[in-house]
C-alpha positions in Angstrom: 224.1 -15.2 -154.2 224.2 -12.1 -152.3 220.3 -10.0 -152.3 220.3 -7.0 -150.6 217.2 -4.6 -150.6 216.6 -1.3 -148.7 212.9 -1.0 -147.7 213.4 3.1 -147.8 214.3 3.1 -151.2 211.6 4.2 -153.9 212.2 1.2 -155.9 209.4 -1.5 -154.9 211.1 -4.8 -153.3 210.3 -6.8 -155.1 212.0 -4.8 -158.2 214.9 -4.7 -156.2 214.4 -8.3 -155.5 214.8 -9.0 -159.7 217.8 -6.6 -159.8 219.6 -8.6 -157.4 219.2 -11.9 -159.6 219.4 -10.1 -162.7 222.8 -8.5 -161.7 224.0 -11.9 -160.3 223.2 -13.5 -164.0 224.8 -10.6 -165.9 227.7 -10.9 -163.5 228.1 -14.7 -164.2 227.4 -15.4 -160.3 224.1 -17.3 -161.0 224.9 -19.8 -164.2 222.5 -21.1 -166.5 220.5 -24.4 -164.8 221.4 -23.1 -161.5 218.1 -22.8 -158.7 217.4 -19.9 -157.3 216.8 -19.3 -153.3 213.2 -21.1 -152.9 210.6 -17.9 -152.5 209.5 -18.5 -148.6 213.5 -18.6 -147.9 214.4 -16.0 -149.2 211.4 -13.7 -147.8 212.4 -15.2 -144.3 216.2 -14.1 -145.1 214.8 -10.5 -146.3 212.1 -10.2 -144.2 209.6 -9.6 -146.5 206.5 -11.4 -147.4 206.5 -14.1 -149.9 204.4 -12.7 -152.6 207.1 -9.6 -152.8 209.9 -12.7 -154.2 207.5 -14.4 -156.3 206.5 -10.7 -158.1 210.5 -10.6 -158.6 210.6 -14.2 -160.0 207.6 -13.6 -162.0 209.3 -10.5 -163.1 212.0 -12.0 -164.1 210.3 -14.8 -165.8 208.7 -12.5 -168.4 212.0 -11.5 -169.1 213.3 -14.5 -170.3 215.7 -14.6 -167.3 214.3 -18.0 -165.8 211.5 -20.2 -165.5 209.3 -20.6 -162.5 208.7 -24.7 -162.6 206.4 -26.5 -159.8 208.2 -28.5 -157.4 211.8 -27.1 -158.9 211.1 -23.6 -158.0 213.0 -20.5 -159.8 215.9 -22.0 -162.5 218.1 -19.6 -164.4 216.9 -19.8 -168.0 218.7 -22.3 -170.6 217.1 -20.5 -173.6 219.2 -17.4 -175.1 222.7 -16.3 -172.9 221.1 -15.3 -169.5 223.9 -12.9 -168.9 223.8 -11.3 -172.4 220.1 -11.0 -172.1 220.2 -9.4 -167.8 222.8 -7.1 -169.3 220.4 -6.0 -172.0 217.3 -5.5 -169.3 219.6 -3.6 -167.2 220.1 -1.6 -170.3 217.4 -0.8 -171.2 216.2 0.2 -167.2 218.7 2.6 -167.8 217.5 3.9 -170.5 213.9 4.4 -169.2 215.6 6.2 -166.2 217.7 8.8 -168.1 214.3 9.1 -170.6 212.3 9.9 -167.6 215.0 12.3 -165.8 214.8 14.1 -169.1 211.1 14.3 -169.4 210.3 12.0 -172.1 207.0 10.6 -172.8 207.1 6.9 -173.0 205.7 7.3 -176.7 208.8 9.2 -177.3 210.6 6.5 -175.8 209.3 3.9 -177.9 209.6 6.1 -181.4 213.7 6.5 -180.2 213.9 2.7 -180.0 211.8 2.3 -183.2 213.8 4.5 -185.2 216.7 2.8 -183.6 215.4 -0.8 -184.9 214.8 0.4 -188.2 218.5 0.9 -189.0 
């Protein structure tokens, strides 16, 4: 798997860290049960410190996208279809981005996908 960050970009690194994994999943380059790069790795590989990949694990761990297990490390999720599911996160980033380049409030935000739910 391919991670590339740009330390100029506004986008923190580790954010750009979970996008990486999160498009390799949606892309089917990273299957289900497959191990991620261990953390100190892939911060020497990136140059970044170690806490900035485990925020983009842990990221991705409350997503559903993979599970953080002790002495295993990072391990796509076998729970619902982890590319289904990275495609619908990277939806739904977009979302928030064309929301916020159009001045929405996130309340509006949220009653658009509310009203959305409801039908």
């Amino acid at each position: 798997m391919l991670f590339r960050i740009d330390p100029s970009a506004t986008q923190p690194l580790s954010d750009q860290i979970a996008s990486c994994v999160r498009g390799a999943i949606a892309d089917g380059g990273v299957a289900r049960g497959e191990r991620l790069p261990a953390a100190r790795e892939l911060a020497e590989s990136l140059g970044v410190n170690m806490h900035t990949v485990l925020r983009g694990y842990q990221r991705l761990r409350e997503e559903g996208l993979i599970e953080l297990r002790r002495g295993r490390g990072a391990v796509v999720s076998g729970g619902t279809d982890p590319a289904a599911q990275a495609h619908l996160v990277r939806t739904v980033q977009q979302l928030v981005e064309e929301a916020r380049v159009l001045g929405l409030s996130d309340q509006q935000v949220l009653d658009l996908v509310r009203t959305g739910l409801a039908h």
